[in-house]
Structures are given as C-alpha cells and as structure tokens.
C-alpha positions in Angstrom: 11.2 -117.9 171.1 7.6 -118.3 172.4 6.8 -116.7 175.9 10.6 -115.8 177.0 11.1 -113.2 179.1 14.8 -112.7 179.7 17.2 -111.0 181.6 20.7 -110.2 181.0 23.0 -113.2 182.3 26.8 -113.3 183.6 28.4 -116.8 183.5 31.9 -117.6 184.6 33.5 -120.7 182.8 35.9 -122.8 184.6 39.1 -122.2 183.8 40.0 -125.6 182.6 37.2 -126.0 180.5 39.3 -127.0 177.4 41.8 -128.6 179.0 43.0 -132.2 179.7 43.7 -133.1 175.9 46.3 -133.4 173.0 44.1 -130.7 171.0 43.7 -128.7 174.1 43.3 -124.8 172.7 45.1 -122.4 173.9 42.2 -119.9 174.5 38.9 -120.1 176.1 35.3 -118.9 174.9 34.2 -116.3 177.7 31.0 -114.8 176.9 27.7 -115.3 176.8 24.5 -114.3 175.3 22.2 -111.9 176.7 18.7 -113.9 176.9 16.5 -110.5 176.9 13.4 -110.8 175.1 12.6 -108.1 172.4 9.8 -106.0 173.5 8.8 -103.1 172.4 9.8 -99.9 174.7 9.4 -102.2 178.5 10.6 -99.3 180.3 7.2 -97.5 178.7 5.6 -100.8 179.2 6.4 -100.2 183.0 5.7 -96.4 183.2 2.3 -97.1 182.4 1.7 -99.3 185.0 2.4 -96.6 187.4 -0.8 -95.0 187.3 -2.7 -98.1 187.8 -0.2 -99.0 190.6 -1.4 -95.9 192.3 -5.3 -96.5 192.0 -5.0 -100.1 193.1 -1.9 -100.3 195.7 -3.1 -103.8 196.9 -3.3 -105.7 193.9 -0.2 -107.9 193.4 -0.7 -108.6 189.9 0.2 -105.2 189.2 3.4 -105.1 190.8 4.6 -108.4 189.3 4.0 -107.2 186.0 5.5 -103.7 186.4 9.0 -106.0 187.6 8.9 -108.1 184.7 8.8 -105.2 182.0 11.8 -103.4 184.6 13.9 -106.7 184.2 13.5 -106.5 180.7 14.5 -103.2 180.1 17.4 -103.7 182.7 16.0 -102.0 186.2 17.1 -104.7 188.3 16.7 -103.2 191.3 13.1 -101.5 190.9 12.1 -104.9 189.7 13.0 -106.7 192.8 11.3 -104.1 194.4 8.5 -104.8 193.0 8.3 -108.4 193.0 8.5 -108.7 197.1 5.9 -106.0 197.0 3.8 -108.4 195.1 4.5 -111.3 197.2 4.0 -109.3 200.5 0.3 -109.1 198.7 0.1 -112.1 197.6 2.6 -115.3 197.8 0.7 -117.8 196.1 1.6 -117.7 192.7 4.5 -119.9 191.0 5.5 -117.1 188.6 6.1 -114.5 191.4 8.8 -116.4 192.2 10.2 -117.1 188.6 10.2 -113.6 188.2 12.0 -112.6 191.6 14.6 -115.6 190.5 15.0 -113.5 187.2 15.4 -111.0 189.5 18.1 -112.8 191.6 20.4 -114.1 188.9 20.6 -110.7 187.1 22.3 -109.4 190.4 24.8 -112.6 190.2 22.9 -114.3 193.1 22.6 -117.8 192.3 22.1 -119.6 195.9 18.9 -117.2 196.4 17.6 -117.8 192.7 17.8 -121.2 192.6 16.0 -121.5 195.8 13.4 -119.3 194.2 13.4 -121.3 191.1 12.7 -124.2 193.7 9.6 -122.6 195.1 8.4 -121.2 191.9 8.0 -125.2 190.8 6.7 -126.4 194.2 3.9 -124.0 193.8 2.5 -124.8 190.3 4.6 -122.9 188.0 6.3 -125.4 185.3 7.7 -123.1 181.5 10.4 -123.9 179.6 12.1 -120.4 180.4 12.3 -122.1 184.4 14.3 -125.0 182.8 16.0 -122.6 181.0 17.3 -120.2 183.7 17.7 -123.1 186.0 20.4 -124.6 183.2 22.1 -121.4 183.0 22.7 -121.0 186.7 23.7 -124.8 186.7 25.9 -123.7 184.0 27.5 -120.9 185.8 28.1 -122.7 188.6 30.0 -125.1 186.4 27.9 -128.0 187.4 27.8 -129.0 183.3 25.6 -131.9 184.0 23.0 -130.9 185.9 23.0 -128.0 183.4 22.6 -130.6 180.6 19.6 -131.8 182.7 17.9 -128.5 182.8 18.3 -127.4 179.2 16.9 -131.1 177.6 14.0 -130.3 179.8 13.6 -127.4 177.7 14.1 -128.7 174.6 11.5 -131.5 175.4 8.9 -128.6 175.8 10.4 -126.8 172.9 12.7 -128.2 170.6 13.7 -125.4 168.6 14.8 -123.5 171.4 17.9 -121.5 170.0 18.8 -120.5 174.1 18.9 -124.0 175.1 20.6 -125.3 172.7 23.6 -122.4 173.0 23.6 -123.0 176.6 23.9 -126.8 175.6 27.0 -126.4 173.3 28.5 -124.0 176.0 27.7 -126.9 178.5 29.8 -129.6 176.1 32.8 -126.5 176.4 32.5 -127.1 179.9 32.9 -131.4 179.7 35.7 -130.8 177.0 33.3 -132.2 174.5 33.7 -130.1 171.5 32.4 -132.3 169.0 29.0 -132.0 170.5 29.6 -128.0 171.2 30.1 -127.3 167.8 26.9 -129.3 166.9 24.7 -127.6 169.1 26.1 -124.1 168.9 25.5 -124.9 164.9 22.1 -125.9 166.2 20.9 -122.7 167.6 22.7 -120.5 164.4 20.8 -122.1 162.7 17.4 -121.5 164.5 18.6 -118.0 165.1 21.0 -117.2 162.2 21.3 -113.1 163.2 22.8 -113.6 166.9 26.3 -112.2 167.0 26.9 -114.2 170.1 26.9 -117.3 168.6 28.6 -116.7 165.8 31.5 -115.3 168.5 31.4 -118.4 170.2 31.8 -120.3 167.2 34.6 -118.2 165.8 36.4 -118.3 169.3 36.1 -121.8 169.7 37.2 -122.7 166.1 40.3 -120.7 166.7 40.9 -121.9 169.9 41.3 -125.6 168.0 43.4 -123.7 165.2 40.9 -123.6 162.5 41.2 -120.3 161.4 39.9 -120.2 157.9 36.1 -121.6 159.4 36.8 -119.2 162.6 36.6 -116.5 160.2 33.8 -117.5 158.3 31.3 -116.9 161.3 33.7 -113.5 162.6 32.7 -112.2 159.0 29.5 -113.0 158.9 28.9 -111.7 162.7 30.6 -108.2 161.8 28.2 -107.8 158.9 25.6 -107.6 161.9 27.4 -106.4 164.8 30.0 -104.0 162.9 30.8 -102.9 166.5 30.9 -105.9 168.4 34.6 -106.2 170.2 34.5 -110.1 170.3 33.6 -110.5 166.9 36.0 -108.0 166.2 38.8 -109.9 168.3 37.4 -113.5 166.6 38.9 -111.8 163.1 42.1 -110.4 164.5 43.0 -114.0 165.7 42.6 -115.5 162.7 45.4 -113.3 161.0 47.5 -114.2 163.9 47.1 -118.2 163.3 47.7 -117.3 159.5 51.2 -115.5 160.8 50.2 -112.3 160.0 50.8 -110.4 163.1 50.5 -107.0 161.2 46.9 -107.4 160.6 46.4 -108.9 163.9 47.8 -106.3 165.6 46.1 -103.6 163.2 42.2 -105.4 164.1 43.3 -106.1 168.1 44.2 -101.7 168.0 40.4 -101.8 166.9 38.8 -104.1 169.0 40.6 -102.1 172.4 39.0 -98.7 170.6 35.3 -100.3 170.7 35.4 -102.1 173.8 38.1 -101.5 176.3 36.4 -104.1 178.6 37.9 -106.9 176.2 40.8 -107.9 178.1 41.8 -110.3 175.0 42.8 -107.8 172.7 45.2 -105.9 174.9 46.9 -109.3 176.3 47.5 -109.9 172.2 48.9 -106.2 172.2 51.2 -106.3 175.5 52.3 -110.0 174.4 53.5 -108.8 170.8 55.1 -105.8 172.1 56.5 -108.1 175.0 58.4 -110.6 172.4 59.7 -108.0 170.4 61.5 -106.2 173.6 59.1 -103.0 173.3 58.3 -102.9 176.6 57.0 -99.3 177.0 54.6 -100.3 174.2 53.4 -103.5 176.7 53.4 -101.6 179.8 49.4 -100.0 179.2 48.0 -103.2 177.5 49.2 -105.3 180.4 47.9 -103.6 182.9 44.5 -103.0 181.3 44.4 -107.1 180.7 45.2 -107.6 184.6 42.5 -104.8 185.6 39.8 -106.9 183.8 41.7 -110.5 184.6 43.3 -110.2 187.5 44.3 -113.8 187.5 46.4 -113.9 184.1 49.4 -114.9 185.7 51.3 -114.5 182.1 50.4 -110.7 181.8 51.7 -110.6 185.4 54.9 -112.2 184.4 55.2 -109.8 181.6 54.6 -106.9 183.3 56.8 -107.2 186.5 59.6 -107.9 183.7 58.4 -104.8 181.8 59.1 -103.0 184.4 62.0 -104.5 185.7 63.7 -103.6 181.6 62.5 -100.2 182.1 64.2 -99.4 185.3 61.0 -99.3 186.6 62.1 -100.9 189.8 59.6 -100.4 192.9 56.8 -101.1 190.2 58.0 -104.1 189.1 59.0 -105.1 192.8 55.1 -104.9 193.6 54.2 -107.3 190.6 56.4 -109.7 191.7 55.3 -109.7 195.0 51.4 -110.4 193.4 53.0 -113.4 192.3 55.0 -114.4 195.0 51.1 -114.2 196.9 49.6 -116.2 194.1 52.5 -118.8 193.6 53.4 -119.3 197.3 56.9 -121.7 197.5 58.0 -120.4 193.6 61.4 -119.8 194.3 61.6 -117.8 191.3 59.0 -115.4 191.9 60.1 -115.2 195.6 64.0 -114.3 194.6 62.7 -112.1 192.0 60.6 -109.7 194.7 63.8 -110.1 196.8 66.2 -108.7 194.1 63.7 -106.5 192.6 62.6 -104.9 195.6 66.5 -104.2 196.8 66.8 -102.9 193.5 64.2 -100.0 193.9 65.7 -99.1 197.5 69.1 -98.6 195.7 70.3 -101.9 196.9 72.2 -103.7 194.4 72.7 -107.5 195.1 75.3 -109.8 193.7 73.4 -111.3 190.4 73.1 -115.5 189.9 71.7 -117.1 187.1 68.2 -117.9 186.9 66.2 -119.2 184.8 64.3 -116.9 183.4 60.2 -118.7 183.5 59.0 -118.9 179.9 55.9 -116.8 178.7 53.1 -118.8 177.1 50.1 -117.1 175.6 47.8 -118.9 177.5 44.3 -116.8 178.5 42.3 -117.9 181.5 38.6 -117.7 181.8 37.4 -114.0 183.3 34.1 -112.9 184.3 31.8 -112.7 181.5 30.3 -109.7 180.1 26.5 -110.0 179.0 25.3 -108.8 175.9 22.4 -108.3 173.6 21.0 -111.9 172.7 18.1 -113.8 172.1 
C-alpha cells in the first residue's frame, strides 16, 4: 500500500448494523484491522532522531518525523508531543496536521481529528491515506455514507487499496447491505490475501448469515496464519455450533478464552451453554467476564442475575437485577424481580406469583472494538 503510514484504529459498530431483515444474523462483526504500516524497527527509526533533535531544537521537520515513526510503533502520546512541538515551530504545513490527526484518532478523539483532518486539506495537503482515515472516523461514527464518500475518494487515487476497500465492506455492514460487504471484503482478500482480519470478518459475517461450511473456509485459512488469533479462533468454534456440534464448540470457545481473554464472544458461548443445560456454577465466571468487556449484553445480564438467583446466591443476584431494572426502566419483570430478589437476600421471604419467566436469546450486541495488527 504505497505511502501509508498507519496507526492502530478502534471502531464501534452500531448495534443494529444487521438488523431490520428476514435474514437478519444473530451476531455482529466487531473488529477491525489495525492500519499500521510495516516499517522496519520505527521505534529505532525515532531513537535516532533524538540526536539530531538535540543539535537543531528549532527545526520542525524534525519533530514531525520523529511523531510519525512514534505513531507507528505505538507511542501515542510522545508523538502528539511531538507534533505540537513541530507546529509551535512551524504551522504551515498540511501534513503536520495529518499527522497530529493520526495522532488524535489513535487516542479515540474523533471531533479534534477530524477538525485536524479539515485543516490538514485547507492547507495543501491532499493523499489517499487523508481520505482514508477520514472514512474510518466517518465510519466509526456510524455515519456509513459519508464514510462511503471518503473511501471512493481513495480508491479513485488508488484503486487497489486493500484498507479502503475493507473499510468499504465494513461500511455496507453498517447500511445492512451484505451483498456488497461480502464483495468488497472479497475485494481487499484478494489484494491482501495474508490479513487475518479480513479473513475474520469474513468468517464472522458468513456465520452470522448461517453459512458455516464457507465461514470456515476463511477461519481455516486465517488460523494457518494467525495460529493465535482469538477471533479466528472463535470464527471456527461457531461453525461447529451451526453444524450442532456443541462439543467441539465448546472444546475451540475453552481455547479462544485461553488466548485472548478480551474476547467477550467466547465466554458468552461458554456461560450460554452452561446456562441451558442448568450448570449454573459453570456460567457464573464466563458471564461475568462477557459483561466486564460488554457491559450492555442484557442477555448475559439476564443469565447471570438468574445464575445467581439458582445458586442461592441472593444479594448477588438482587444487584444484577437491579442493573436491569436501571437499563429497562418500566419492565415490570425486572422491577419485581429486584423486589423479590432483594427481600430474599435480607431473609425476607415473600408470597411467590407466577411470572413469566423472559426468554434468553443468544443475541450479541456490538462492543468496543479491539485493534489489531493489519495492513
């Protein structure tokens, strides 16, 4: 990918991404690719620069340089150092202020990167790569058209561009086009045939619309690469699920929580399997490791509060229902249940009435999205 220079992004998908159709999947593609470009050693690259730093303390170029080898070996914060050093020197050039953008969205800050983006271009500066990050924050902000915008700028400057075209199937994800997101995600495989991101994405997505035979085509081929990638991994445990084979599943979701215990997905398989089956000590951990990294997964919640409620686990329980009382205000359910619940644990027993008891549905909402290595 000629003249990238990328930093490692975080995108949050909008919950409903998928939703709003007959076909609707159940599950939702979370993560995305690291754009970092492959230097050799930038850390060393930025260590050298030191010395000349010292002997010329006024000359901005130096500074900007030194901040774009730090954001690509991940020093966020010496880089943006550096890059307001340089423009205190000198706020002329366009790419100062592509760079501080970099900068910017690496720490999540999209307002303040986009208005640097905006300056970088009013002063001269015009690259693909600004298209490119300007689609991905577009993108993150779930504004999928505007995204779309961006990233066919790109592609008109460079057509082979296996970032914009990822960031372009992810965008079609977003407008419940999946058609076109499978298209494009094939697209930039097949410009960049050894990124394990994609081939997650592809695998997820192809599960999600309960293909799982294709879906473990691409987790294969991605493992072969990434032996030790947890999404990957998770992409071929969901495929043995589909195929109702919950033993193997479970047996590849065990190994998934081993190598990344970040992946929410693979415990909420674990605590839901042990939850239908009545093994409730068994779902108690996995829960409550899904909620930590999805706080918002109002089935694990569910699950958990009546984990503990089967376990005699009373006060515990009382507090999860009370979550959901706070994230469901007006469910009489939920509200009842915190009621009875939370007699219960101060030894308060209450005269029982039915109630229908809310049915759990293994449905997994969009989280925050972990960067890894990409293109």
């Amino acid at each position: 990918m000629p003249g990238s220079r990328f930093f490692r992004f975080s995108l949050v998908l909008a919950a409903g991404m998928l939703a709003a159709c007959t076909d609707t999947p159940t599950e939702r593609p979370e993560r995305m690719v690291n754009l970092k470009t492959v230097q050799s050693g930038p850390h060393i690259q930025a260590a050298e620069l030191d010395g000349a730093i010292i002997r010329q303390p006024r000359n901005a170029s130096l500074y900007a340089r030194r901040a774009a080898f730090r954001l690509d070996a991940g020093q966020v914060e010496p880089a943006l150092s550096d890059i307001n050093q340089a423009l205190e020197l000198d706020d002329a050039p366009g790419e100062f202020y592509f760079t501080k953008a970099r900068a910017l969205r690496a720490q999540g800050r999209i307002k303040s990167a986009l208005a640097a983006t905006d300056e970088a271009a009013r002063r001269g500066f015009a690259s693909p790569e600004l298209n490119l990050l300007v689609g991905e924050m577009h993108l993150a902000a779930r504004r999928y058209q505007d995204a779309l915008d961006q990233l066919d700028r790109a592609l008109q400057q460079e057509p082979d561009q296996p970032a914009a075209l990822f960031y372009k199937g992810v965008a079609y994800i977003g407008l419940q086009d999946t058609v076109q997101a499978l298209d494009y995600l094939r697209a930039s495989l097949a410009r960049d045939p050894r990124q394990p991101e994609t081939l997650h994405q592809l695998a997820f997505l192809l599960n999600a619309f309960r293909q799982p035979a294709q879906a473990a085509q691409y987790a294969a081929r991605g493992l072969k690469l990434a032996p030790a990638y947890g999404p990957l991994l998770y992409d071929y445990g969901r495929q043995f699920e589909l195929q109702n084979q919950p033993d193997s599943a479970a047996r590849i979701y065990a190994r998934t929580v081993q190598m990344d215990t970040t992946f929410y997905r693979a415990d909420y398989r674990l605590g839901l399997a042990a939850f239908k089956t009545r093994r409730y000590a068994q779902a108690v951990p996995h829960l409550q490791r899904a909620l930590r990294r999805s706080p918002r997964l109002e089935n694990a919640r569910q699950m958990l509060a009546e984990s503990f409620e089967s376990l005699g686990r009373y006060a515990e329980a009382a507090d999860q229902y009370r979550v959901l009382v706070a994230e469901n205000p007006g469910n009489r359910h939920w509200t009842y249940k915190a009621w009875k619940v939370g007699n219960r644990a101060r030894g308060i027993v209450v005269e029982e009435r039915p109630v229908r008891r809310a049915a759990v549905e293994a449905v997994e909402p969009i989280s925050t999205l972990r960067p890894t290595s990409g293109f």
